[in-house]
C-alpha positions in Angstrom: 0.0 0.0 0.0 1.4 3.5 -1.2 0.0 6.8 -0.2 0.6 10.5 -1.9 2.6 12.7 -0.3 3.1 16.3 -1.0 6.6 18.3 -0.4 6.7 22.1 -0.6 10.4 23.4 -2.1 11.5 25.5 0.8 13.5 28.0 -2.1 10.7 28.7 -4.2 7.2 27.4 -2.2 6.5 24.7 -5.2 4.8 21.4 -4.6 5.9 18.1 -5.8 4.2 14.7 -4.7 5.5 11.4 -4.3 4.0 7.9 -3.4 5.4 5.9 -1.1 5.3 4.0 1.9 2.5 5.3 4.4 4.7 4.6 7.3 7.6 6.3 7.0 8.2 9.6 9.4 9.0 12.7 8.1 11.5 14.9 10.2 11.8 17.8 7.9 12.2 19.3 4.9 15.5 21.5 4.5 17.3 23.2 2.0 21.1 21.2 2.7 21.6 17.9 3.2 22.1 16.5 6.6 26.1 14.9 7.2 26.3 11.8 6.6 22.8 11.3 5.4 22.1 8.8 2.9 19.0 10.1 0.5 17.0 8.4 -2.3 15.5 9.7 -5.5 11.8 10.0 -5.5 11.7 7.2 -7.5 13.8 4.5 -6.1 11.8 2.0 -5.0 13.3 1.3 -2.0 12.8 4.4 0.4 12.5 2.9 3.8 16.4 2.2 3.8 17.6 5.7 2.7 17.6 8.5 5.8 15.8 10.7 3.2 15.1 11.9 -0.3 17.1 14.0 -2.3 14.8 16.3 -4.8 15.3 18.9 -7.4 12.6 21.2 -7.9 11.1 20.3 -11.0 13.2 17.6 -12.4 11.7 15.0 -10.6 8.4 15.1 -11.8 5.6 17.9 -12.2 5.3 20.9 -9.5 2.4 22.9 -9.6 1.8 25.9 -6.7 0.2 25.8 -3.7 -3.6 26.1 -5.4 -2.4 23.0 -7.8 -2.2 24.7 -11.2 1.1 23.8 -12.9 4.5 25.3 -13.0 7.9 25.2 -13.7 10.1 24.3 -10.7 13.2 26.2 -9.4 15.9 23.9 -10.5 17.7 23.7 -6.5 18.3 20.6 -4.4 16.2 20.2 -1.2 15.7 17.5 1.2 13.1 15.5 2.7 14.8 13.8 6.3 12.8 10.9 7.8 13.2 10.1 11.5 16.0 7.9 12.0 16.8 5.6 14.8 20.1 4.1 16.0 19.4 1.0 18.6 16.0 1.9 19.2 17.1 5.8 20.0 15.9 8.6 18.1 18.9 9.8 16.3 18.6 13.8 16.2 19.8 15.3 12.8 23.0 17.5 12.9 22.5 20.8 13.5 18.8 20.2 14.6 16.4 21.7 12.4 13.8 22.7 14.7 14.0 24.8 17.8 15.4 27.7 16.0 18.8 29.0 15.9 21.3 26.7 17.0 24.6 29.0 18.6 27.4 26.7 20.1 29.5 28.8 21.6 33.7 27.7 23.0 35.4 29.5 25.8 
């Protein structure tokens, strides 16, 4: 069983779907890659063993804008990060990308 799932392109607000497992967690959606990350390509059809997927903004299929009429994507990378575990522990992505600015500051 797939579902559709629709991904907003954090540069230039355009929407691309993709069918896939229904359950897989999303983390995030960011404009960099996380370290060490492994990602997938929308269409690989084995998505529950990458960290992610890797898109470009209308190369991997159509985008269309928010109200669903059809456009031409931006052209730049952005990432979809699942939740990842590490021996049963929620492995947290690095830097987070959630609470806001991160600032790690040495004395």
């Amino acid at each position: 069983m797939t579902v559709t799932v629709r991904y907003t392109c954090p540069h230039c607000k355009a929407v691309t779907s993709v069918e896939r497992a229904p359950d897989l967690a999303d983390r995030s959606v960011t404009k960099l890659a996380q370290p060490g990350w492994e990602y997938a390509t929308p269409d690989d059809d084995d998505l529950e063993s990458a960290d992610g997927i890797a898109f470009v903004c209308g190369e991997d299929g159509p985008v269309t804008d928010l109200e669903g009429e059809s456009i031409d994507g931006c052209g730049r990378p952005y990432y979809l990060n699942f939740v990842r575990y590490e021996r049963g522990v929620e492995l947290e992505p690095d830097p987070p990308t959630y609470g806001g600015p991160r600032f790690d500051f040495e004395r």
